[in-house]
N, C-alpha and C positions, 0 to 999 in steps of 0.2 A: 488651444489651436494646434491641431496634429497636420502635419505638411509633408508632402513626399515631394522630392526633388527626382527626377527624370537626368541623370547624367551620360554622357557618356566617354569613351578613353579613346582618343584620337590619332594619329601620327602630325607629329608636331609638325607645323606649316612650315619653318624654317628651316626646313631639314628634306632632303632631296627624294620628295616621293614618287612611287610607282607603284604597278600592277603587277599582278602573278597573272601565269597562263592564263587562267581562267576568267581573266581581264575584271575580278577581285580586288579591290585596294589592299598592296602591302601593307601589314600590319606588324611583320617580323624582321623585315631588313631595314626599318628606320625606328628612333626613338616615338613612345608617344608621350601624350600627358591627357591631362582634364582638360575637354574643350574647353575655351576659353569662351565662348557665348553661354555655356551652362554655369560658369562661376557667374556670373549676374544672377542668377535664377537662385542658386546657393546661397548671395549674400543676402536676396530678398526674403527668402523664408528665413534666415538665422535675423536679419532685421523685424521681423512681422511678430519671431517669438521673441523677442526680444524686448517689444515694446509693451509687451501682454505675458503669456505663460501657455507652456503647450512643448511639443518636441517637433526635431526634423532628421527625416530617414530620407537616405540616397541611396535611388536606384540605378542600379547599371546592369546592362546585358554583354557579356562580350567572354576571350578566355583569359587565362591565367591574369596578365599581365593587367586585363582590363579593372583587377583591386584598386591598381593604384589612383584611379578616378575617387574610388571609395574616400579611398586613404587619405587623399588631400582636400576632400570635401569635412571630411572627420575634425582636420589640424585646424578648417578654416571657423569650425565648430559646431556641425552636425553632432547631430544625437547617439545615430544606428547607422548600418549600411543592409545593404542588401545586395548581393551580387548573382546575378542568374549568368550559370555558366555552362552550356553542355557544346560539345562538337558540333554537334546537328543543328546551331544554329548559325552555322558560316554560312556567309553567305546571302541571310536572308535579305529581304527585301522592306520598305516602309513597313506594308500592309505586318506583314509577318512580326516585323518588332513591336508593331501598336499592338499586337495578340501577344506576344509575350509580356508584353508592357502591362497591359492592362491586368493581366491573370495576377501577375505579380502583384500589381496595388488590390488586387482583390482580396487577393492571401495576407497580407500588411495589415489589413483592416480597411475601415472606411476616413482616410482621410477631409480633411475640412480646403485642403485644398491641394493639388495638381500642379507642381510648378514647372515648367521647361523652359532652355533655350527656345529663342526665335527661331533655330535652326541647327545644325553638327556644324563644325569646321570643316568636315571630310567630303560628307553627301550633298550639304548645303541646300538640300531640298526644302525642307521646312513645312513637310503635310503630316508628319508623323503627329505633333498636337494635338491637327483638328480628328483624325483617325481613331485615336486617341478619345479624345471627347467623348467618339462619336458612342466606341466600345463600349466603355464605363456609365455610359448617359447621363454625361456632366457637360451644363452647359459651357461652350468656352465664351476666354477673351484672351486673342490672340494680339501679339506686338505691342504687350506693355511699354510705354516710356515712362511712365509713372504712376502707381498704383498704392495705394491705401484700404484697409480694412479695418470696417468698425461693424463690433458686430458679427451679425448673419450676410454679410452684404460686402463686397468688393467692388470696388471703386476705380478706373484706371483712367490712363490720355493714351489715346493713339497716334501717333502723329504721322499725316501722310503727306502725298507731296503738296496739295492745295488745300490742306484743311486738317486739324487736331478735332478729334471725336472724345468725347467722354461717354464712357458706357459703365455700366455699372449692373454686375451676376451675383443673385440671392448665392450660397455657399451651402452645399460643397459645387467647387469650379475647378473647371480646370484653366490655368491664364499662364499664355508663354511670354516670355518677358525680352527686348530689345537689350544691345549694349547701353542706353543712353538712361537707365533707367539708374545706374547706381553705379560706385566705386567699389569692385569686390576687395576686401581686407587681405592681405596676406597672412600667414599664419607664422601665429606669434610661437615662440620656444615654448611655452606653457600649452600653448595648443596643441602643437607637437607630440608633447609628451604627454598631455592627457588621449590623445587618440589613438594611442597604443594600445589604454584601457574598453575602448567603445569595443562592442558586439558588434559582429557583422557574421551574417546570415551568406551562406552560400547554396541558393535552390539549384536542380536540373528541373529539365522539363519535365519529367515524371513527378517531381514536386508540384508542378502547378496542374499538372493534367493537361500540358500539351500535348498531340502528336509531332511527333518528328515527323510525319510526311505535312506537317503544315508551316512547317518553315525549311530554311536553307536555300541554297542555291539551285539546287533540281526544281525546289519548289515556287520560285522565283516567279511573281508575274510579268516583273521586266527584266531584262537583261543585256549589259554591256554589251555588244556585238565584237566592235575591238576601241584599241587606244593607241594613239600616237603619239611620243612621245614630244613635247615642244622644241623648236628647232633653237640653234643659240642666237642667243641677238649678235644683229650684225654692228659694225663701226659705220656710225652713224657718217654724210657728207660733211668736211673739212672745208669750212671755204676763208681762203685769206683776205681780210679787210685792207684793200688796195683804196682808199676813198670809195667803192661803190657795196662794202657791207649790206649797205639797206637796201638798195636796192636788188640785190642778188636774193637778200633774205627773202622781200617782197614775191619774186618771180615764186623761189620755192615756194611758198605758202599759197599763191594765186594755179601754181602748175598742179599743186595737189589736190584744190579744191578746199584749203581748210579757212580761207577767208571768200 
């Protein structure tokens, strides 16, 4: 069972982000790390070869920095990496990374399955999968909470707000996978230190046979307009408990509209 993980290197949420002019998510003046909605995706494929026999290669697009996505997919016990990295791809757009994305699993070989985040930490959109699919002509199943493979056949639950769906894609698929779907491992010292040993692969576009005029941000079919930055919170109203606490409460909650 041959698995390609879809990762990407994000600016960590904890940590106080913004925008460049070009109303682009910084990516240099705060720390990032491995989404953390793509480590679920990571621990499901090293689970799946795990139960069976086969490898798992992590893919990422982004620059320098964006290895370390690699890197800590490797410790968590990835097989390979693969990093696609040129200039000419700041900026892009969904549409644009599902074309780099795909080219990429193309050149990789033909994987048995497609695994991704539900979504990035950053852009939070979460169409890049189905786009994705659509490129490669691999059937999807998106929003795994629980997923099993026996066989030629993939098995998952979806769970929505008034109903859990079982669906189940003949293989090769592509299936992006939920937080609720597993507990990703941390990586142990031995992990660590064998991922030093792993291959990792670094393409440019010219490696896949992309054009630069089909991605980046010139080539953009959506684009930020601007951003404002969020205002700080305010101190909250102070109201002293004189015997009519409750009642006072009551009026706010009834003046707001929130009862």
């Amino acid at each position: 069972m041959n698995i390609v993980v879809c990762v990407k290197y994000v600016p960590d949420a904890q940590s106080d982000r913004g925008f460049n002019e070009d109303n682009t998510t910084d990516r240099e003046g705060v720390e990032g790390l491995l989404s953390e909605l793509d480590e679920y995706a990571v621990e499901q494929a090293l689970q799946i070869v795990e139960a069976g026999e086969g490898e798992v290669t992590v893919l990422t697009i982004g620059p320098a920095d964006a290895a370390e996505a690699v890197k800590k997919s490797l410790q968590m016990g990835a097989d390979k990496g693969v990093h696609v990295s040129d200039d000419a791809i700041a900026g892009s757009d969904a549409l644009a990374t599902s074309l780099v994305l795909a080219e990429a699993i193309k050149k990789i070989g033909t994987p048995d399955i497609v695994l991704t985040g539900m979504a990035s930490t950053d852009g939070t959109m979460g169409v890049v999968p189905a786009m994705l699919a659509e490129r490669l002509g691999l059937p999807q199943v998106t929003y795994a909470s629980e997923l099993t493979v026996d066989g030629g056949v993939a098995k998952m639950r979806r769970d929505g707000d008034t109903a859990s769906e079982t669906i189940e894609a003949s293989l090769p698929a592509l299936i992006s996978v939920t937080d609720q779907i597993n507990e990703p491992r941390y990586p142990s010292f031995k992990g660590i230190m064998a991922a030093k040993k792993k291959p990792v692969e670094e393409w440019s576009l010219s490696d896949l046979g992309v054009d630069a005029g089909q991605v980046g941000l010139a080539n953009a079919a959506t684009a930020v307009e601007s951003t404002t930055k969020r205002p700080p919170r305010e101190q909250g109203t102070i109201v002293t408990d004189e015997g009519d606490g409750g009642t006072k409460l009551a009026e706010f909650l009834t003046t707001n509209k929130f009862v």
